[in-house]
C-alpha positions as CSV (number, residue, x, y, z in Angstrom):
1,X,-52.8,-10.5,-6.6
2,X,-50.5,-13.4,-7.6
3,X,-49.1,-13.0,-11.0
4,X,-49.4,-9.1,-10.6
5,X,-46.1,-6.7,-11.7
6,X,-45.1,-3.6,-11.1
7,X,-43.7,-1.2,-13.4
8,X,-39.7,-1.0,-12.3
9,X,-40.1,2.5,-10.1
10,X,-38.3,3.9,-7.1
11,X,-40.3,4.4,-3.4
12,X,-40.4,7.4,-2.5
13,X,-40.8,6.8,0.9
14,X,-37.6,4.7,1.6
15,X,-33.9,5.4,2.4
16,X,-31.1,3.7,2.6
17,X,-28.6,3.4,5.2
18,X,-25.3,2.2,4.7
19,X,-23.5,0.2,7.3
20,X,-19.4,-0.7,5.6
21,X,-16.9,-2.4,7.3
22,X,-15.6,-5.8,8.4
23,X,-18.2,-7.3,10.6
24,X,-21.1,-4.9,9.0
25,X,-23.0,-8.3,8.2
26,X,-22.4,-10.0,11.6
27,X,-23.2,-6.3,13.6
28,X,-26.6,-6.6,12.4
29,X,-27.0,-10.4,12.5
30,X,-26.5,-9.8,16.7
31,X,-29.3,-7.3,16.4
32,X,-31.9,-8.1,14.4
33,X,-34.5,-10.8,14.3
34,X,-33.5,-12.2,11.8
35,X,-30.5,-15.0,10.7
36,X,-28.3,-12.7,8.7
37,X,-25.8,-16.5,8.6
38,X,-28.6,-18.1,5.9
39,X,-30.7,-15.8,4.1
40,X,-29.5,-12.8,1.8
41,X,-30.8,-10.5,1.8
42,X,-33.3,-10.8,4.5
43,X,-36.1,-8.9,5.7
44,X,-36.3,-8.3,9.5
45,X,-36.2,-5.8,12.7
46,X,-34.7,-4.1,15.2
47,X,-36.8,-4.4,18.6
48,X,-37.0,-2.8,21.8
49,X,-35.5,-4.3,25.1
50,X,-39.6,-4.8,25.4
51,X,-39.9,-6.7,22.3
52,X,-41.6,-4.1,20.2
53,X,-40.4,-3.6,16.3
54,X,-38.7,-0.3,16.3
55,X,-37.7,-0.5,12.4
56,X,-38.5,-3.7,9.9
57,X,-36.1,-3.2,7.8
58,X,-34.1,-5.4,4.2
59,X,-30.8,-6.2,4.8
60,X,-28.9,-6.2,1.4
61,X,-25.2,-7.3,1.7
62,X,-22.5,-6.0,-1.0
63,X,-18.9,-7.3,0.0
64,X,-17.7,-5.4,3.1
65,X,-20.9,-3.1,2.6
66,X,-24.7,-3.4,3.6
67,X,-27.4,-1.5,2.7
68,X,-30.2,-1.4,4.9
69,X,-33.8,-0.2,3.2
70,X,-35.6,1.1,5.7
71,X,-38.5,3.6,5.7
72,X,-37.6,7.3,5.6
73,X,-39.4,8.8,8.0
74,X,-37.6,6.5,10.1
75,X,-34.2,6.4,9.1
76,X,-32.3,9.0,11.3
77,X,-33.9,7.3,14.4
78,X,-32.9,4.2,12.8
79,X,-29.0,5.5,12.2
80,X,-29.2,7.0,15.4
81,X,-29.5,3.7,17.3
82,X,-27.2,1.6,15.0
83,X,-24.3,4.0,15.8
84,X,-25.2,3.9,19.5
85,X,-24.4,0.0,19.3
86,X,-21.8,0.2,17.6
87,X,-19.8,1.4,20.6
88,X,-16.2,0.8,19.4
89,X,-16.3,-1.4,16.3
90,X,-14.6,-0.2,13.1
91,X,-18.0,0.3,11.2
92,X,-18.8,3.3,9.2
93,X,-22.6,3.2,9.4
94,X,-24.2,6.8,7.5
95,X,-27.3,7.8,5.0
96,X,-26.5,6.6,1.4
97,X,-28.0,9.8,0.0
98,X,-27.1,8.4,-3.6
99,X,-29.1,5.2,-3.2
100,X,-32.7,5.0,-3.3
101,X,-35.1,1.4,-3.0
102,X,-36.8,0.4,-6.1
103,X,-39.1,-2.6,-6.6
104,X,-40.2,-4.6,-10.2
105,X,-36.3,-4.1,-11.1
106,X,-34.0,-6.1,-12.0
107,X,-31.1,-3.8,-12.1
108,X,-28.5,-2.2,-9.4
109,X,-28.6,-5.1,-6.4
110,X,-31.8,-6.7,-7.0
111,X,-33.5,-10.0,-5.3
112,X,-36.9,-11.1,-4.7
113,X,-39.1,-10.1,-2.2
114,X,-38.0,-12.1,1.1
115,X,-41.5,-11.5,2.5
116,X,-43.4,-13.1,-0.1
117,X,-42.4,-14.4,-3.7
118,X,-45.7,-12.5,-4.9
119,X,-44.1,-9.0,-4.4
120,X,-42.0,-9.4,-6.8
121,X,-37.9,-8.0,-7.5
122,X,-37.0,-5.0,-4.8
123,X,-33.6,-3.6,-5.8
124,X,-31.1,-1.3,-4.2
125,X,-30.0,1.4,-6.8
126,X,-28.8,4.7,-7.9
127,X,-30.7,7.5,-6.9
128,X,-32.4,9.3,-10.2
129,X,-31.7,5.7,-11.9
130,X,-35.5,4.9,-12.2
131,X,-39.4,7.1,-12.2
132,X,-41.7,6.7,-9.4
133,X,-44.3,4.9,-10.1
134,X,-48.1,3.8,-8.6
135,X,-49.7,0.1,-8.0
136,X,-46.7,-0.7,-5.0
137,X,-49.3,0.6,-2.3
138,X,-52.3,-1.8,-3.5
139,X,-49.8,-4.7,-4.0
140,X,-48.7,-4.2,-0.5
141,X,-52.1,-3.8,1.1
142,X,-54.0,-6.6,-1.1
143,X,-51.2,-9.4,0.5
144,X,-51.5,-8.5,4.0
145,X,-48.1,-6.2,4.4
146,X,-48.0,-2.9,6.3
147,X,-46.2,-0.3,5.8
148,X,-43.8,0.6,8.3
149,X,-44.4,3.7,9.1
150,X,-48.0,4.5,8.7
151,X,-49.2,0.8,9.9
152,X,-46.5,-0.9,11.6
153,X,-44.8,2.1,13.6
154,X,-42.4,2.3,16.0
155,X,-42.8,1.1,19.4
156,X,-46.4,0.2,19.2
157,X,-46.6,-3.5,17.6
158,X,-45.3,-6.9,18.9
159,X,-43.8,-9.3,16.2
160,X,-46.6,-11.4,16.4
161,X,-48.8,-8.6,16.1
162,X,-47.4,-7.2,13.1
163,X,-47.4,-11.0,11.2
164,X,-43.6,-10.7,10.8
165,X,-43.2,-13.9,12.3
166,X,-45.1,-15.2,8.9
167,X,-43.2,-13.0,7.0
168,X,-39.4,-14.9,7.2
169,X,-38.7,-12.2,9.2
170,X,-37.9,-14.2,12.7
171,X,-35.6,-16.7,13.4
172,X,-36.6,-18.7,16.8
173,X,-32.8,-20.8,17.2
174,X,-30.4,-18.0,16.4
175,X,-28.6,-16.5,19.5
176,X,-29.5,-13.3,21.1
177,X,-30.7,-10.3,19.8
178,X,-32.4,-7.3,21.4
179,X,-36.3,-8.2,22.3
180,X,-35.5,-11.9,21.9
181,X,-36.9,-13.2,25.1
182,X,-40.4,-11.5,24.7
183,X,-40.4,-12.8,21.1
184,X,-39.8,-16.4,22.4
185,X,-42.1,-16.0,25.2
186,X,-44.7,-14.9,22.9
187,X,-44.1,-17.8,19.8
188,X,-44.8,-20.3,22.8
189,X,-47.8,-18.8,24.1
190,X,-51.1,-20.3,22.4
191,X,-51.4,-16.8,20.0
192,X,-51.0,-13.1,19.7
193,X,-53.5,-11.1,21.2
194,X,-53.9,-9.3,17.9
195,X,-52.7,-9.0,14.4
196,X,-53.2,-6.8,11.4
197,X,-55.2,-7.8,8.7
198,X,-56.0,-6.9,4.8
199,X,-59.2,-5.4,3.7
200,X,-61.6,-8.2,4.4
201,X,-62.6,-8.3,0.4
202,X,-59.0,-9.6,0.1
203,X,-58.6,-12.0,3.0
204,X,-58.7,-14.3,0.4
205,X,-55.1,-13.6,-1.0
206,X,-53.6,-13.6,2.6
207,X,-51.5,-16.2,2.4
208,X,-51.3,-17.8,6.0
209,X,-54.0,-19.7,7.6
210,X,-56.0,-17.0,10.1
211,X,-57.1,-18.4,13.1
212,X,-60.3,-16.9,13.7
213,X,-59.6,-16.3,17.6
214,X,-57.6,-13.5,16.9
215,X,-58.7,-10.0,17.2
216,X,-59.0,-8.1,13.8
217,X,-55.9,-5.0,13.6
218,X,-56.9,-3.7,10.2
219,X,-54.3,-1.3,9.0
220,X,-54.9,0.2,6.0
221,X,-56.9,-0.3,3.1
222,X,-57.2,1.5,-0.6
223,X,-59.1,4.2,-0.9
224,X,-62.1,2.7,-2.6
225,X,-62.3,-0.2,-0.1
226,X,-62.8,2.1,2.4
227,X,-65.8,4.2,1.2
228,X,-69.3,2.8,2.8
């Protein structure tokens, strides 16, 4: 679906939480995948000790603040783990009830996709700023993304399985994070054991090469892809 836009409209079904503070940036940069030092914002996740992604998450700095766009079914496990590690640093880490996550915007803090370029501007903004909207769900779908909480999870995927190493979410020479030595173990191995998939009428917009030893993990597909 390259070339496709969305109208600029809020998700519905994704929070914000706000982490403020000096350090916010480098709290999260010692727990998530991803190298908070190089890209901003980033997309990435927090893992179990076991290596499975408890949250994918954007990371969108602000000075001493960052957002965190997470999914909102989610999100109080989400702040209920970042305030757990925050044992005694200065951080002020809560819900931004008046922000909200909107996508094919260019206003509040907006920056492209760091998944893929095809998905277009995702924004942090005021909440009531912008509509909802519809066409996010088939975007998402059509170019190989989950979504986090119906497809991804929590506790149930590998990175490998859930294509985030593809996705810019993973960096393999930063220090350690949670999960990190399963992650490594796994990137050395010869592949994943399974990984999720579009609908197979749009394996054709994935954008990674598929080796075709892997086991098929659909997770999701439009409604009218799915009728026999």
């Amino acid at each position: 679906m390259s070339g496709y836009s969305l109208s600029p409209q809020v998700l519905p079904d994704r929070a914000v939480v706000r982490v403020a503070g000096d350090g916010a940036l480098a709290f999260l940069h010692n727990l998530l995948t991803v190298d908070l030092t190089k890209a901003q914002p980033a997309y990435g996740a927090l893992l179990s000790p076991q290596g499975k992604i408890l949250h994918d998450v954007f990371i969108v700095p602000d000075g001493e603040v960052v957002w965190v766009d997470v999914d909102a079914a989610q999100a109080p496990d989400l702040l209920k783990r970042l305030v757990m590690y925050r044992l005694r640093a200065k951080l002020d880490i809560e819900m931004a009830q008046h922000k909200a996550v909107a996508v094919g915007s260019q206003t509040g803090l907006h920056y492209v996709d760091p998944r893929l370029d095809v998905m277009g501007q995702r924004a942090i903004v005021d909440t009531g700023s912008l509509p909802e909207g519809d066409g996010y769900a088939e975007l998402q779908i059509s170019n190989g993304l989950g979504a986090s909480h119906g497809d991804i999870g929590s506790g149930e995927l590998f990175i490998h399985e859930a294509n985030l190493d593809q996705l810019n979410a993973v960096s393999f020479n930063k220090g350690c994070y949670v999960g990190q030595e399963v992650v490594s173990r796994t990137q050395h191995r010869t592949q994943a054991g399974s990984y999720v998939s579009p609908p197979h009428d749009s394996l054709a917009t994935f954008p990674h090469t598929v080796p075709s030893v892997r086991r098929y993990n659909p997770f999701g597909c439009l409604e009218w892809q799915c009728k026999s």
